[in-house]
C-alpha positions in Angstrom: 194.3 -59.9 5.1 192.0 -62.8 5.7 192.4 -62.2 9.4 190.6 -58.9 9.0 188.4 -61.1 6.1 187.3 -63.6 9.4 187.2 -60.5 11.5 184.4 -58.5 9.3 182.7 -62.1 8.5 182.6 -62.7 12.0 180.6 -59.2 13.3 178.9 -57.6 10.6 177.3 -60.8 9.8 175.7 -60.5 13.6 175.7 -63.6 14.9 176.7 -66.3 12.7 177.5 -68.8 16.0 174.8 -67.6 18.0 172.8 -70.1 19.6 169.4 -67.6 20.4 166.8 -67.8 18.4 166.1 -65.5 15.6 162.6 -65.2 16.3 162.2 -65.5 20.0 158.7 -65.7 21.5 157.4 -62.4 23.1 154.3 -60.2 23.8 156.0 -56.9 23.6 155.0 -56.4 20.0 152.6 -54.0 18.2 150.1 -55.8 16.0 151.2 -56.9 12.7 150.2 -58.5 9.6 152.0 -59.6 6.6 150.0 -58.1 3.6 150.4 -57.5 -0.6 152.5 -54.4 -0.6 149.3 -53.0 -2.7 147.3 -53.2 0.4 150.0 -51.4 2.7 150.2 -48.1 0.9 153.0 -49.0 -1.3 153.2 -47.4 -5.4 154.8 -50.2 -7.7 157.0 -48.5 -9.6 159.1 -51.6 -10.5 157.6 -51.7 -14.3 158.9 -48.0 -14.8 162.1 -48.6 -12.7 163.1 -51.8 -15.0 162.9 -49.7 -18.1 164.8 -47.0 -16.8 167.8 -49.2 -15.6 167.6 -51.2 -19.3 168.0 -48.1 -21.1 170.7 -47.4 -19.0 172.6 -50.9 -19.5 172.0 -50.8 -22.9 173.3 -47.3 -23.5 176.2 -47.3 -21.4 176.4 -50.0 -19.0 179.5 -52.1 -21.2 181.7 -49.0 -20.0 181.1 -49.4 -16.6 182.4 -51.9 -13.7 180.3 -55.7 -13.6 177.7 -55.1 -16.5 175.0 -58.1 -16.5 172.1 -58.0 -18.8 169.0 -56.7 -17.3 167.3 -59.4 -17.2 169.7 -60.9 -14.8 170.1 -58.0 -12.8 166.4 -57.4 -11.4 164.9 -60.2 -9.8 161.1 -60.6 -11.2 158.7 -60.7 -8.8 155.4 -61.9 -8.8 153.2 -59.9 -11.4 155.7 -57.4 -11.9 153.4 -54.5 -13.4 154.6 -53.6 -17.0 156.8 -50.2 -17.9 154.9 -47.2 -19.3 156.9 -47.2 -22.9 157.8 -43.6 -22.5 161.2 -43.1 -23.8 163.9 -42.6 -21.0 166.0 -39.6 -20.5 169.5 -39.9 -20.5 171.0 -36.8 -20.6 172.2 -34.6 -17.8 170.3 -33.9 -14.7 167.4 -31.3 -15.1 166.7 -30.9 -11.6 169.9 -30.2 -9.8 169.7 -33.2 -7.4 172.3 -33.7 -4.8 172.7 -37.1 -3.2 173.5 -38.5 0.1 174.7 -42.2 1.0 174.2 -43.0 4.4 176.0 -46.3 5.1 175.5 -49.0 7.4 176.8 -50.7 10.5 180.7 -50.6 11.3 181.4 -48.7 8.0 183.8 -46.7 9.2 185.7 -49.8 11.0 186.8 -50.9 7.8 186.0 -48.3 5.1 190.3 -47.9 5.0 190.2 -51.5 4.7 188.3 -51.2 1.6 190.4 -48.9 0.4 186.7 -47.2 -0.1 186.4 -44.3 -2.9 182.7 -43.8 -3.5 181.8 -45.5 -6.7 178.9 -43.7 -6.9 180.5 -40.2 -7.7 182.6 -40.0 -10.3 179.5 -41.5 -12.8 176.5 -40.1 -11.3 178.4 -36.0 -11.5 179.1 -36.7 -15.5 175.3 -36.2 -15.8 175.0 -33.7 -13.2 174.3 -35.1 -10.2 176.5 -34.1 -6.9 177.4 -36.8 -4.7 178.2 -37.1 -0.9 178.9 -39.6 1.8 177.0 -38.7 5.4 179.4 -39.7 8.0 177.4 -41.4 10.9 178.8 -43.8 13.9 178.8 -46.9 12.5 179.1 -48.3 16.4 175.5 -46.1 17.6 171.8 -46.2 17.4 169.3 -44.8 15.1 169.2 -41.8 17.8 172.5 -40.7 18.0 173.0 -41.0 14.3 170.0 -39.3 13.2 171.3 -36.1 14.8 174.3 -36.4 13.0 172.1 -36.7 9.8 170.8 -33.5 10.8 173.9 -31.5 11.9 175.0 -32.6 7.9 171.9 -30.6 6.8 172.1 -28.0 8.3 175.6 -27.7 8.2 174.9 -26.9 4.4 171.6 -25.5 4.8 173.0 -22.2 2.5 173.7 -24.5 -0.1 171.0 -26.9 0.0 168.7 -24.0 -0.3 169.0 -23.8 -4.1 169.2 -27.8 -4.4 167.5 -30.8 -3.6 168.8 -33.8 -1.3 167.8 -37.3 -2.2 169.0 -39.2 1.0 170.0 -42.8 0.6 170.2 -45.0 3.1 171.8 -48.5 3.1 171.1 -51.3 5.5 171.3 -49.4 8.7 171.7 -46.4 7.1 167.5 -46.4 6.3 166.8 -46.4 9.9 168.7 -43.3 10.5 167.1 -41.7 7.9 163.6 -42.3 9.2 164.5 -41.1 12.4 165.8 -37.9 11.3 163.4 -37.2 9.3 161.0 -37.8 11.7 162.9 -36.4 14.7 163.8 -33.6 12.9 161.0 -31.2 10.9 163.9 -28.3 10.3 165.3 -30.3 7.7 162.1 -31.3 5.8 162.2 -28.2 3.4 165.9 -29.5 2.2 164.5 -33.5 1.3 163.3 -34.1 -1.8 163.6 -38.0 -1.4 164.6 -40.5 1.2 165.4 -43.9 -1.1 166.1 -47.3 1.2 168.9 -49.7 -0.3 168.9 -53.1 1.3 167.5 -50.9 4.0 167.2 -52.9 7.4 163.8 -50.8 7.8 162.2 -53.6 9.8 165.2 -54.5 11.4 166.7 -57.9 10.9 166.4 -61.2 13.2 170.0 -62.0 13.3 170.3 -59.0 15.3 167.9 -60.5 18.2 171.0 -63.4 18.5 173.6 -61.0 18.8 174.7 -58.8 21.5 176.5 -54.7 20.8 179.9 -56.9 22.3 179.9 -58.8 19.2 180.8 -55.4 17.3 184.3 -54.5 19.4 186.3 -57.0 17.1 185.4 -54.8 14.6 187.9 -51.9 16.2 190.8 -54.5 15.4 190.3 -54.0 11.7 193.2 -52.6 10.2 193.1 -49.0 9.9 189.8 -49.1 11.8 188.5 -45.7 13.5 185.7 -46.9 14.8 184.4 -45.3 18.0 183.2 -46.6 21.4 179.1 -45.1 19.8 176.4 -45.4 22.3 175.7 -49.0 22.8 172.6 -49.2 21.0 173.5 -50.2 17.5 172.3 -53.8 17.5 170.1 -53.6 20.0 168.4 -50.9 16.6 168.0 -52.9 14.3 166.2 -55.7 16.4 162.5 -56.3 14.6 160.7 -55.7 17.3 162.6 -52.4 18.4 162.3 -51.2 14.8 158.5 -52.8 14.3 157.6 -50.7 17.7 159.4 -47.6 16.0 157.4 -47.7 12.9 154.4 -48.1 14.8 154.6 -45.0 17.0 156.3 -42.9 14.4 154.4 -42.1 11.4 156.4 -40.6 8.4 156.0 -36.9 6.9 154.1 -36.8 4.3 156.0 -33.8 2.6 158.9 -36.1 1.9 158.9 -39.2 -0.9 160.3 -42.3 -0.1 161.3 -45.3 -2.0 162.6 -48.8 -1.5 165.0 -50.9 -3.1 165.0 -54.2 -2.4 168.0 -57.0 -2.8 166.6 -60.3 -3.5 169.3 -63.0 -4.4 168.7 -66.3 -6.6 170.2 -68.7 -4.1 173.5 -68.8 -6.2 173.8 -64.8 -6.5 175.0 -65.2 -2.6 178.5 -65.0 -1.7 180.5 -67.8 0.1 181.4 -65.6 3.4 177.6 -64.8 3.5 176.3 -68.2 3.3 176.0 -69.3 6.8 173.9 -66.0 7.6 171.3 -66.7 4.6 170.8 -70.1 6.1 170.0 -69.0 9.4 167.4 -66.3 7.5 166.2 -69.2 5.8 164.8 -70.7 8.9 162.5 -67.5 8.9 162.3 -66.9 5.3 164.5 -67.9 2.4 163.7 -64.5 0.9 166.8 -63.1 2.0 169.5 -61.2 1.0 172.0 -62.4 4.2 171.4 -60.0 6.3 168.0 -58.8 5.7 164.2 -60.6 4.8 163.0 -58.9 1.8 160.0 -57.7 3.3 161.8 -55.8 6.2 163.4 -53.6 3.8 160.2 -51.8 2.3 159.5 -48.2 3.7 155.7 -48.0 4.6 153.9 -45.8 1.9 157.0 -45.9 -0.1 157.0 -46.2 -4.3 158.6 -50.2 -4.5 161.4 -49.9 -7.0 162.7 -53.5 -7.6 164.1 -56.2 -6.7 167.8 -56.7 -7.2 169.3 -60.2 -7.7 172.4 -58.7 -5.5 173.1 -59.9 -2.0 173.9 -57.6 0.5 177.4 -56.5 -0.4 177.3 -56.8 -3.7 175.2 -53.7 -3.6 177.3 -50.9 -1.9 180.6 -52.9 -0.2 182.9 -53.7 -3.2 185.0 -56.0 -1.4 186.2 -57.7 -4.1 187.3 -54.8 -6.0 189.5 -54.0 -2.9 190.8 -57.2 -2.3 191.0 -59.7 -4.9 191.9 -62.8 -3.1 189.0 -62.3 -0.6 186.8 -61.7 -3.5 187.7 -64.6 -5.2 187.6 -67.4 -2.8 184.9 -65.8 -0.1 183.3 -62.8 -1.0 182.8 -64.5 -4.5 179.3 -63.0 -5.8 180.2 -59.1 -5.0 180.1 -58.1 -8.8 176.9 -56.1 -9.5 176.3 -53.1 -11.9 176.2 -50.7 -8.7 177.0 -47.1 -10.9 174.2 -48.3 -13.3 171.5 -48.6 -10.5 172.8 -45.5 -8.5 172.3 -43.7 -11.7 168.4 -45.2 -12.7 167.2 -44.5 -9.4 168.3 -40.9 -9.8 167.0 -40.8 -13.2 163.3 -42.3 -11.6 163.1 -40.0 -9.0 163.8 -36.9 -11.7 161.1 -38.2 -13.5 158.8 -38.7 -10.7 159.4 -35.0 -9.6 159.0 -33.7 -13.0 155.9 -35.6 -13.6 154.5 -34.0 -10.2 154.7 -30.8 -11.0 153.4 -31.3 -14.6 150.2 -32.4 -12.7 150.3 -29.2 -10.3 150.7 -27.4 -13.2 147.6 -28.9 -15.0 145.3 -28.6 -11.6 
């Protein structure tokens, strides 16, 4: 058990010993500039959002796994804009929404491990949501797995016709969204939403330290079926790779997009992941571990909040799998992840209905 603890630790974490550094020096860059997110095309919706996932602690959050008071489960940021004091639906699902997790790096090295059931289901379908898992190759690219993305689509194109897909994509899973949905305009009439969860959008520096060998201990997980993938799955989510991606790949407009951001008080950071968030911290102490808050934004995306989660604890219940692990290393994993999943939903709904209401009044 805590050799497969020291063996996840050691890869997914992507780099912890490496000597390179995070932010090398290099001209093969497009311009940049680090601007308010109200001058880069980005809605706050974090007033709204706040309410939303209150109402929905206060209503029913006790019954579910790692309540925390609202308060102490979205980070404040800045001049958080205030909610709209519209009362907030809880009922069942008025648009007929159908949601997709994409996960992240390695996740189906050690998703046995886990012991992984999605969470995510069993409460979001008691108000009428449906809820998948999009199996991509946690050991490839952005390229190969946005095809996959698409081949899930269309697999179910019949069905999908008389639905809508909110696609969610966590750490690297927001990459391969992007690129399938800009790769990939046949499966544009299916999307209603593409959300980014601790979404590695801009990539993350620890992955300039590490090299796609540092992955392969990841195939001696226990129950692992990971594959060989393509190669290319660090070398992804590299800043510069994903910054130069961004840059030459504008988004479709037909689609919404939205960003959820993890952003940990220093002590909301689990011991395992410690040694990451100080290597962040040499580039910027607003980090979740893995990822700088900034690089997980979606350009022209509505901003949703900021969680006071760190990585894991938003969508790898480790400790719930392994109680040992969780108590002495992955020791801040507890989060109120079905309550989220569930106000991000209910915002989107929302959002949707209030955009045809407008359509309507035009």
């Amino acid at each position: 058990m805590n050799r497969s603890l020291v063996v996840i630790a050691t890869t997914l974490l992507l780099a912890a010993c490496a000597s390179k550094p995070l932010v090398p020096y290099t001209q093969d860059t497009p311009p940049l500039i680090l601007a308010p997110a109200s001058m880069a095309g980005i809605e706050d919706g974090r007033g709204r959002f706040r309410e939303i996932t209150c109402a929905i602690l206060e209503s029913h959050g006790k019954e579910l796994p790692h309540y925390r008071e609202c308060e102490q489960a979205i980070t404040r940021l800045g001049n958080e804009p205030p909610g709209t004091g519209e009362p907030v639906y809880l009922g069942q699902s008025k648009k007929n929404l159908v949601v997709a997790f994409v996960p992240g790096i390695g996740w189906e090295c050690f998703e046995s491990w886990l012991k992984y059931e999605n969470e995510f289901d069993s409460h979001v379908e008691e108000f009428g949501f449906q809820a998948y898992i999009f199996s991509v190759d946690g050991m490839s690219g952005t390229t190969v797995n946005a095809r996959m993305i698409r081949d899930a689509i269309m697999k179910n194109a019949d069905e999908l016709q008389h639905q809508q897909l909110v696609l969610i994509g966590y750490s690297k899973g927001a990459p391969d969204l992007l690129e399938a949905v800009v790769t990939y305009p046949e499966i544009h009439r299916y999307i209603a939403a593409v959300v980014s969860v601790a979404g590695a959008v801009g990539g993350s520096p620890l992955a300039n330290a590490a090299e796609e060998k540092d992955l392969g201990l990841l195939k001696h997980i226990p129950g692992s079926e990971c594959t060989q993938g393509d190669g290319h799955a660090v070398e992804s989510l590299r800043p510069a790779v994903r910054r130069q991606w961004l840059a030459d790949n504008p988004l479709p407009d037909s689609i919404r997009y939205y960003s959820l951001v993890t952003y940990p008080e220093p002590d909301r950071i689990s011991s395992v992941l410690k040694s990451t968030n100080k290597k962040l911290n040499s580039v910027d102490s607003r980090n979740d571990s893995q990822v700088i808050f900034y690089d997980q934004v979606i350009p022209g995306s509505t901003l949703l909040g900021y969680l006071n989660a760190d990585h894991w604890a938003i969508a790898v219940p480790v400790a719930e799998a392994h109680p040992f692990i969780g108590r002495h290393f992955v020791d801040k994993n507890e989060y109120p992840r079905q309550a989220v999943a569930e106000a991000v939903l209910r915002y989107i709904e929302e959002d949707m209905e209030q955009e045809e209401h407008n359509e309507i009044k035009k």
